[in-house]
Chimera marker file (.cmm) of the C-alpha trace (Angstrom):
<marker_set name="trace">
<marker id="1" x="0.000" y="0.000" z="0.000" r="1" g="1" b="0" radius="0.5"/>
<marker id="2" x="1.229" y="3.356" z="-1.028" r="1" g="1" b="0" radius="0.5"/>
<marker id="3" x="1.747" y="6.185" z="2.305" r="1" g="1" b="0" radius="0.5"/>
<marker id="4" x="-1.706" y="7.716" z="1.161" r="1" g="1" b="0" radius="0.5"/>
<marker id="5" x="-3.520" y="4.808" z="0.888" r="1" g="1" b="0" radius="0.5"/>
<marker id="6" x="-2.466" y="3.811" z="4.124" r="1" g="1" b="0" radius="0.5"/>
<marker id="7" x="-3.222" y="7.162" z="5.672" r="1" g="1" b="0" radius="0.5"/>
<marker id="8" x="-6.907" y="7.045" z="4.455" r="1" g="1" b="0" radius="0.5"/>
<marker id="9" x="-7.263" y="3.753" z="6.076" r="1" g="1" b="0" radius="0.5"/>
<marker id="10" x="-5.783" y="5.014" z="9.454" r="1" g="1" b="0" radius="0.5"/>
<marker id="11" x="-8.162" y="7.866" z="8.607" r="1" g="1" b="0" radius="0.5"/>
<marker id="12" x="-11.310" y="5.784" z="8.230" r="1" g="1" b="0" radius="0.5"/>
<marker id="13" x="-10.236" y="3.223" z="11.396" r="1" g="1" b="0" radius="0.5"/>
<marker id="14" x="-10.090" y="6.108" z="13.389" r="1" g="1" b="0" radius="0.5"/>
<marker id="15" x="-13.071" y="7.853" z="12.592" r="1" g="1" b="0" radius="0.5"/>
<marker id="16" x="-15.149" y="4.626" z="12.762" r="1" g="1" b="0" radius="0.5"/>
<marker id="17" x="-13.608" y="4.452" z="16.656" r="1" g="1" b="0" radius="0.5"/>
<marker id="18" x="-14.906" y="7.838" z="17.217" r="1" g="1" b="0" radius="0.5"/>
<marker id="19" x="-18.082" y="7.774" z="15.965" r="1" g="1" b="0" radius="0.5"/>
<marker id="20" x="-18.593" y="4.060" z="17.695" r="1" g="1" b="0" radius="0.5"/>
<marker id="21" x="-17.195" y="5.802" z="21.540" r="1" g="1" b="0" radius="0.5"/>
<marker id="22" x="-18.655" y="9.266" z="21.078" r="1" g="1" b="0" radius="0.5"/>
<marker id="23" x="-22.176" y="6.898" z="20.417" r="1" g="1" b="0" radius="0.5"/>
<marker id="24" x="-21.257" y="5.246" z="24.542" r="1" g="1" b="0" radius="0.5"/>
<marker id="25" x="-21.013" y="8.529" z="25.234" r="1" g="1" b="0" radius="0.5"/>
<marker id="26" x="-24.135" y="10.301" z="24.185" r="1" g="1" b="0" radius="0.5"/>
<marker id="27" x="-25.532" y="6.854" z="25.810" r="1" g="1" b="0" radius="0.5"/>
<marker id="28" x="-24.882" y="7.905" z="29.125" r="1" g="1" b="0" radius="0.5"/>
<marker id="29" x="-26.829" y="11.189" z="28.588" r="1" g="1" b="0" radius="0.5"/>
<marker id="30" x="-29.637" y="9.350" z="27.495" r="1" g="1" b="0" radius="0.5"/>
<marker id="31" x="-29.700" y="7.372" z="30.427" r="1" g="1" b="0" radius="0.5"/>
<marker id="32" x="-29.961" y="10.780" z="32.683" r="1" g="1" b="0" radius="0.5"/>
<marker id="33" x="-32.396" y="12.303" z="30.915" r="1" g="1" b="0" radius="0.5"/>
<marker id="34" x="-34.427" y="9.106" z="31.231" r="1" g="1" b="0" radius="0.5"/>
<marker id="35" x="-34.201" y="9.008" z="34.747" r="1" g="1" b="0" radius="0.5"/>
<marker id="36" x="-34.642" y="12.743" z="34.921" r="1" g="1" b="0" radius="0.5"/>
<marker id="37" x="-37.817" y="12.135" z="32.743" r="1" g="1" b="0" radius="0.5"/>
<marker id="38" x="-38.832" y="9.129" z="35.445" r="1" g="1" b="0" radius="0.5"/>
<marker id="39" x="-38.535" y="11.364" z="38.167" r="1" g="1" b="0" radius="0.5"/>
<marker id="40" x="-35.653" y="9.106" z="39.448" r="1" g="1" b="0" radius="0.5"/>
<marker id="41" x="-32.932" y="12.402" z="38.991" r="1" g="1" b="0" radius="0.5"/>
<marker id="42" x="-32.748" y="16.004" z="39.699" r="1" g="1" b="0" radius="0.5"/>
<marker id="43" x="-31.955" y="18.555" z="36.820" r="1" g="1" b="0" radius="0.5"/>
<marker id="44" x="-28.416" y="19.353" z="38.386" r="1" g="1" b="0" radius="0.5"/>
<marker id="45" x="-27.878" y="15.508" z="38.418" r="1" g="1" b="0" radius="0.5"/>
<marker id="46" x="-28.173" y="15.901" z="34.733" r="1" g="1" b="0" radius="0.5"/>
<marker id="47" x="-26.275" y="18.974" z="34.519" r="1" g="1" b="0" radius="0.5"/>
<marker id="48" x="-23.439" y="16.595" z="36.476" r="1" g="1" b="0" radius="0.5"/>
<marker id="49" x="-23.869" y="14.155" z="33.670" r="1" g="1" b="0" radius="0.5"/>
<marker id="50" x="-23.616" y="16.317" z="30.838" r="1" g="1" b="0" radius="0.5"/>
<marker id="51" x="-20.255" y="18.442" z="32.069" r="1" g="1" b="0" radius="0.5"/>
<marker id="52" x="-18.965" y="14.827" z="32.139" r="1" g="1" b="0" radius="0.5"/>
<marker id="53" x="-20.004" y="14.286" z="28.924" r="1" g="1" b="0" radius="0.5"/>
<marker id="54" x="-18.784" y="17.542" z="27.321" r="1" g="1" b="0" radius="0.5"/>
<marker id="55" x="-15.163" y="16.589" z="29.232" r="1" g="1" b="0" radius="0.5"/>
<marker id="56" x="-15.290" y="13.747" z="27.619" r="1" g="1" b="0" radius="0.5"/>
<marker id="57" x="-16.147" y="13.939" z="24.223" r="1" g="1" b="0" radius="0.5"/>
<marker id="58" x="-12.982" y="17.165" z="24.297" r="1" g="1" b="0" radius="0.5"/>
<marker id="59" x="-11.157" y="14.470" z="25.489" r="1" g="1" b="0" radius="0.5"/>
<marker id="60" x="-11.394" y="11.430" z="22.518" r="1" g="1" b="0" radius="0.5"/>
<marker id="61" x="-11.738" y="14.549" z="19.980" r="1" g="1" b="0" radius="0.5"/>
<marker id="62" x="-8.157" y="15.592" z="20.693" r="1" g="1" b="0" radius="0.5"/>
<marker id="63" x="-7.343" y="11.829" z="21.007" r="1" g="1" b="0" radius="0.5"/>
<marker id="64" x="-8.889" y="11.489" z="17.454" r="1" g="1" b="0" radius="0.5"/>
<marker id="65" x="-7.653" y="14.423" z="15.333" r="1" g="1" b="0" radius="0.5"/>
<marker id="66" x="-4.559" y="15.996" z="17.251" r="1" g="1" b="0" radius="0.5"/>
<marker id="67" x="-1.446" y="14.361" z="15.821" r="1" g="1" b="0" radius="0.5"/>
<marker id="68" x="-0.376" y="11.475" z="13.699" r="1" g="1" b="0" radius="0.5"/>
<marker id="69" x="-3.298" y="9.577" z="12.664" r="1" g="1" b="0" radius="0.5"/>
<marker id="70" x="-1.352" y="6.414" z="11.993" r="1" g="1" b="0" radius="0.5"/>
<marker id="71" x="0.161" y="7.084" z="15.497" r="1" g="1" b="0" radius="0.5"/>
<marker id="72" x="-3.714" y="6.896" z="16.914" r="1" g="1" b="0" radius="0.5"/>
<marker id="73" x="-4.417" y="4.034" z="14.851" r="1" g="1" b="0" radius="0.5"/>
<marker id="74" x="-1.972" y="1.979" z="16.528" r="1" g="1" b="0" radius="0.5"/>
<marker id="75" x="-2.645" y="3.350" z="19.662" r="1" g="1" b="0" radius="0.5"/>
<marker id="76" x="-6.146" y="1.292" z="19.005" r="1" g="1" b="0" radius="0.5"/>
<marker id="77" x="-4.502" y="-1.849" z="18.157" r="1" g="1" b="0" radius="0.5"/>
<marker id="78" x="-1.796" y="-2.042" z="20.509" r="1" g="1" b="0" radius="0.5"/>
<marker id="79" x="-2.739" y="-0.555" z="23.844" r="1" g="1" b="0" radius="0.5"/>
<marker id="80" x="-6.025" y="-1.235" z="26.274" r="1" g="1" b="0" radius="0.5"/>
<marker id="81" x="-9.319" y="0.149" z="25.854" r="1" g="1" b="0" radius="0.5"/>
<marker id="82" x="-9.896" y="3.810" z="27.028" r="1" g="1" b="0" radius="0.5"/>
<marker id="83" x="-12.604" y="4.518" z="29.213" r="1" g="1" b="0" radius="0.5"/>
<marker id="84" x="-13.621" y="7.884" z="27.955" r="1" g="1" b="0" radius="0.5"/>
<marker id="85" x="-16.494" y="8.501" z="30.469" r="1" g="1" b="0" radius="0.5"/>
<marker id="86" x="-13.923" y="8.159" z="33.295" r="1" g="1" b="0" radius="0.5"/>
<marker id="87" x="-11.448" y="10.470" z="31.069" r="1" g="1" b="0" radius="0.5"/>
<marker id="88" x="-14.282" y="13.254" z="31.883" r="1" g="1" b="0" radius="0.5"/>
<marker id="89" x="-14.799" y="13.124" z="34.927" r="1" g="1" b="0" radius="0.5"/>
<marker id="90" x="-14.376" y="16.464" z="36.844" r="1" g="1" b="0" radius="0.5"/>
<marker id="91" x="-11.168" y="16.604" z="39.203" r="1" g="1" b="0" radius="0.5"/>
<marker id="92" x="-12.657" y="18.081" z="42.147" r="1" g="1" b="0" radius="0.5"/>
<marker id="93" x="-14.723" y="15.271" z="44.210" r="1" g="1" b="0" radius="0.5"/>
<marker id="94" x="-18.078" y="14.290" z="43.119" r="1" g="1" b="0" radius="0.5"/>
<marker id="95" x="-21.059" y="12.387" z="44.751" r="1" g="1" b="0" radius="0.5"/>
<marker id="96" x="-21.806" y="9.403" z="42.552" r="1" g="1" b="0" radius="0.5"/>
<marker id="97" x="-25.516" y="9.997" z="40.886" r="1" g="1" b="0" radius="0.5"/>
<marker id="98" x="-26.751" y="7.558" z="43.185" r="1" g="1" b="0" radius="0.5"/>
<marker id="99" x="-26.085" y="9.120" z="46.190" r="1" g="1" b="0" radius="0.5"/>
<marker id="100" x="-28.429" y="11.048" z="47.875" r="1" g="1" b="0" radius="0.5"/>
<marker id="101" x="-27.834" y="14.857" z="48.171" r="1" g="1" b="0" radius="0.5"/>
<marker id="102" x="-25.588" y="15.953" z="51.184" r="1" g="1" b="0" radius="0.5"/>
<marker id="103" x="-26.473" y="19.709" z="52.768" r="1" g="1" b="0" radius="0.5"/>
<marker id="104" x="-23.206" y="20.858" z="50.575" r="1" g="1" b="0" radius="0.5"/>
<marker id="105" x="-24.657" y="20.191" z="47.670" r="1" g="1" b="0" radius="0.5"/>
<marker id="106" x="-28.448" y="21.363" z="46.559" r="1" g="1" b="0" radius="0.5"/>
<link id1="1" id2="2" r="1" g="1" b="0" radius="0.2"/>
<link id1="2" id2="3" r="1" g="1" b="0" radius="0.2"/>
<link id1="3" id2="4" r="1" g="1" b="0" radius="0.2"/>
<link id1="4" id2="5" r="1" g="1" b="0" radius="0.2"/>
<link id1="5" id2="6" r="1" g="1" b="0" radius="0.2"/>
<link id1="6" id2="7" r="1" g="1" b="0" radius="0.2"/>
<link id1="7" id2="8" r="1" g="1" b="0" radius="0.2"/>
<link id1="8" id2="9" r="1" g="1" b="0" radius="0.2"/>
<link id1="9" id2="10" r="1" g="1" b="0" radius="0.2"/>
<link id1="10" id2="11" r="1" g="1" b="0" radius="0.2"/>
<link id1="11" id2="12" r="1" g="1" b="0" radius="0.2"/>
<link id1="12" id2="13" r="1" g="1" b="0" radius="0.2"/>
<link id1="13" id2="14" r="1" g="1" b="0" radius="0.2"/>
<link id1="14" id2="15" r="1" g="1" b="0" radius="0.2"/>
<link id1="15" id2="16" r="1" g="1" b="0" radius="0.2"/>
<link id1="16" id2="17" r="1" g="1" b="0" radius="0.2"/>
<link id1="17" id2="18" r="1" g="1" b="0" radius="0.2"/>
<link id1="18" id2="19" r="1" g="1" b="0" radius="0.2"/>
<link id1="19" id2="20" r="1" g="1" b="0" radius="0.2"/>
<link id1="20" id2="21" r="1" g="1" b="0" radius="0.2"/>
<link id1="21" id2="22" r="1" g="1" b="0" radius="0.2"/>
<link id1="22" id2="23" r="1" g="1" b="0" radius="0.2"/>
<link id1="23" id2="24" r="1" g="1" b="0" radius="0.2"/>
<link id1="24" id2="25" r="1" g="1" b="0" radius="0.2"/>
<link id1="25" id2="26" r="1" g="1" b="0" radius="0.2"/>
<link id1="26" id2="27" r="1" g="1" b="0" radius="0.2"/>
<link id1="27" id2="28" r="1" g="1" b="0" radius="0.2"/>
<link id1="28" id2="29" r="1" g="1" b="0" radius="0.2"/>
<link id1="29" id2="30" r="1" g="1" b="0" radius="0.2"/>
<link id1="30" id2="31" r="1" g="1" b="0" radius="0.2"/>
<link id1="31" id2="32" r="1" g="1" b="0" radius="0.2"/>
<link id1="32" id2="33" r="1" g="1" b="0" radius="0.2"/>
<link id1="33" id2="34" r="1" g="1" b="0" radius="0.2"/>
<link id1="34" id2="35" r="1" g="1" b="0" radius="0.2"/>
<link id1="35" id2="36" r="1" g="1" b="0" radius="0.2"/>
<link id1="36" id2="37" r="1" g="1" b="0" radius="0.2"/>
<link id1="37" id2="38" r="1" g="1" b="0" radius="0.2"/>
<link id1="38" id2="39" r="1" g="1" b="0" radius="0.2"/>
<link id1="39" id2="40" r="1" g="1" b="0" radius="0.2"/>
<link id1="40" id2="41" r="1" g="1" b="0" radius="0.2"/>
<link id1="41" id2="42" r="1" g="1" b="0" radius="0.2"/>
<link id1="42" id2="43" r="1" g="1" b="0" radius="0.2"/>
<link id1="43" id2="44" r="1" g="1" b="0" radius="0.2"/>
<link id1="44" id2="45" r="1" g="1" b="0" radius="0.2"/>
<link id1="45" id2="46" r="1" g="1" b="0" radius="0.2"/>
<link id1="46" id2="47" r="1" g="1" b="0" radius="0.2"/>
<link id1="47" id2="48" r="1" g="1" b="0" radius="0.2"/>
<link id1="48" id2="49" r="1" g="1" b="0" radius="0.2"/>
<link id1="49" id2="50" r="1" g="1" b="0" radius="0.2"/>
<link id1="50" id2="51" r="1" g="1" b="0" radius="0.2"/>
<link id1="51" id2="52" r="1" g="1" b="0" radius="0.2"/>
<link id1="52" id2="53" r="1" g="1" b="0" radius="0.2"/>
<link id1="53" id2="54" r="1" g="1" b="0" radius="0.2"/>
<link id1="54" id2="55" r="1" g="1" b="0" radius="0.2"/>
<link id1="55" id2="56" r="1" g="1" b="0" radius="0.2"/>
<link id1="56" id2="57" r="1" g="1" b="0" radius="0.2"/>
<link id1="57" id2="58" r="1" g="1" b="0" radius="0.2"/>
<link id1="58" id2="59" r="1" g="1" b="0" radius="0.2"/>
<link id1="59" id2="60" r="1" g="1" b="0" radius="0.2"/>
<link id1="60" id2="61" r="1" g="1" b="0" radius="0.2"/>
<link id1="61" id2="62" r="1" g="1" b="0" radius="0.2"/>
<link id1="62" id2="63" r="1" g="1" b="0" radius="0.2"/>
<link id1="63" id2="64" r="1" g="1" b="0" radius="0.2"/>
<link id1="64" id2="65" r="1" g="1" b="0" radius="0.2"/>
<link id1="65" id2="66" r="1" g="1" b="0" radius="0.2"/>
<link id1="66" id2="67" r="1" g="1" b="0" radius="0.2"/>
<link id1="67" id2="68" r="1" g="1" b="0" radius="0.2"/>
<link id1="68" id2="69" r="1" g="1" b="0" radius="0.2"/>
<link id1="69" id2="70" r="1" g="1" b="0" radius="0.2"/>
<link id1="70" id2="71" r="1" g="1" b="0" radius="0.2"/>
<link id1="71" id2="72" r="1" g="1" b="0" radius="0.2"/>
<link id1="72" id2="73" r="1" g="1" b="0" radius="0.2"/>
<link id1="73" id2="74" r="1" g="1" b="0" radius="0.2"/>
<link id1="74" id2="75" r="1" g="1" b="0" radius="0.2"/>
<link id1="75" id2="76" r="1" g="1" b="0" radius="0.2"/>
<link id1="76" id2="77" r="1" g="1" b="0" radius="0.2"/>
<link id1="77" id2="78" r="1" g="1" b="0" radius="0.2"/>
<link id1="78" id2="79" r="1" g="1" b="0" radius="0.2"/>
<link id1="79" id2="80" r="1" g="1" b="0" radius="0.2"/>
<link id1="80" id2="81" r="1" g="1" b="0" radius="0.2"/>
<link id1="81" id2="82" r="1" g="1" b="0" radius="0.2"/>
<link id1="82" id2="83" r="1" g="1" b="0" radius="0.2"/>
<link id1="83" id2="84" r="1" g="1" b="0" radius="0.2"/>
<link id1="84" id2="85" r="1" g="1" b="0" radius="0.2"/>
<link id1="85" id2="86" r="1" g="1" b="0" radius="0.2"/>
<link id1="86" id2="87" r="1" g="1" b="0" radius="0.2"/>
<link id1="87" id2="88" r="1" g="1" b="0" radius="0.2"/>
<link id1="88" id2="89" r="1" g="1" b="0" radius="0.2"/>
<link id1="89" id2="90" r="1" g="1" b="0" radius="0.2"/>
<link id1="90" id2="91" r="1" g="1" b="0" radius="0.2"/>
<link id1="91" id2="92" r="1" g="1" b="0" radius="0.2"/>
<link id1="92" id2="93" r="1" g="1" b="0" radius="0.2"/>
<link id1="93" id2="94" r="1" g="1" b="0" radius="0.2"/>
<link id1="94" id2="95" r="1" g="1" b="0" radius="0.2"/>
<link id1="95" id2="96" r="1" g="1" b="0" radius="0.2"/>
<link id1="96" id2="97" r="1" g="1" b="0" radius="0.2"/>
<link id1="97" id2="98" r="1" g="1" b="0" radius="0.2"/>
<link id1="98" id2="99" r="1" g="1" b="0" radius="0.2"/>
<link id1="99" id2="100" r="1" g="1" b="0" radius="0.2"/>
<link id1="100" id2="101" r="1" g="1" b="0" radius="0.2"/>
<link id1="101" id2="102" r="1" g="1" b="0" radius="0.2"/>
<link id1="102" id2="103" r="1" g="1" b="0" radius="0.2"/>
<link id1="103" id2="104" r="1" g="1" b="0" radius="0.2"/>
<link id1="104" id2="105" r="1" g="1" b="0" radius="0.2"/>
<link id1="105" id2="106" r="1" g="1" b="0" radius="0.2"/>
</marker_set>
């Protein structure tokens, strides 16, 4: 295969891992809203959930387009599974969605 050729296939591999863990992603919101709908969480739950999200998705963007794409290709091959939820989630601490609120936190 010629350097192009084998560029455009990094290309596509890439993209098709993007669109397949940005889709786990947006999976997660659905599952808030859901519950929000259900009664079962509060809005700023959701509001939790989606700052997680948008941390998230930033963070397998720049793993996606910033840098070699052959590079990232192989990074999918060769190395363990990234768990891009967990990539987002905030640094300070943060009550698990299941917990019920504490008097810190409304």
């Amino acid at each position: 295969m010629s350097q192009k050729s084998d560029r455009q296939q990094a290309r596509e591999t890439v993209a098709t891992y993007h669109e397949a863990e940005l889709a786990g992603l947006v999976a997660h919101v659905a599952e808030a809203i859901d519950r929000f709908r259900s009664g079962e969480l509060k809005a700023f739950d959701v509001d939790e959930v989606l700052f997680q999200y948008s941390r998230a998705a930033k963070e397998l963007w720049k793993f996606c387009n910033i840098g070699n794409v052959q590079v990232t290709e192989g990074q999918l091959h060769g190395a363990p599974p990234i768990d891009w939820w967990e990539r987002g989630t905030p640094r300070r601490a943060r009550r698990p969605v299941d917990e019920p609120p504490t008097s810190e936190h409304p």
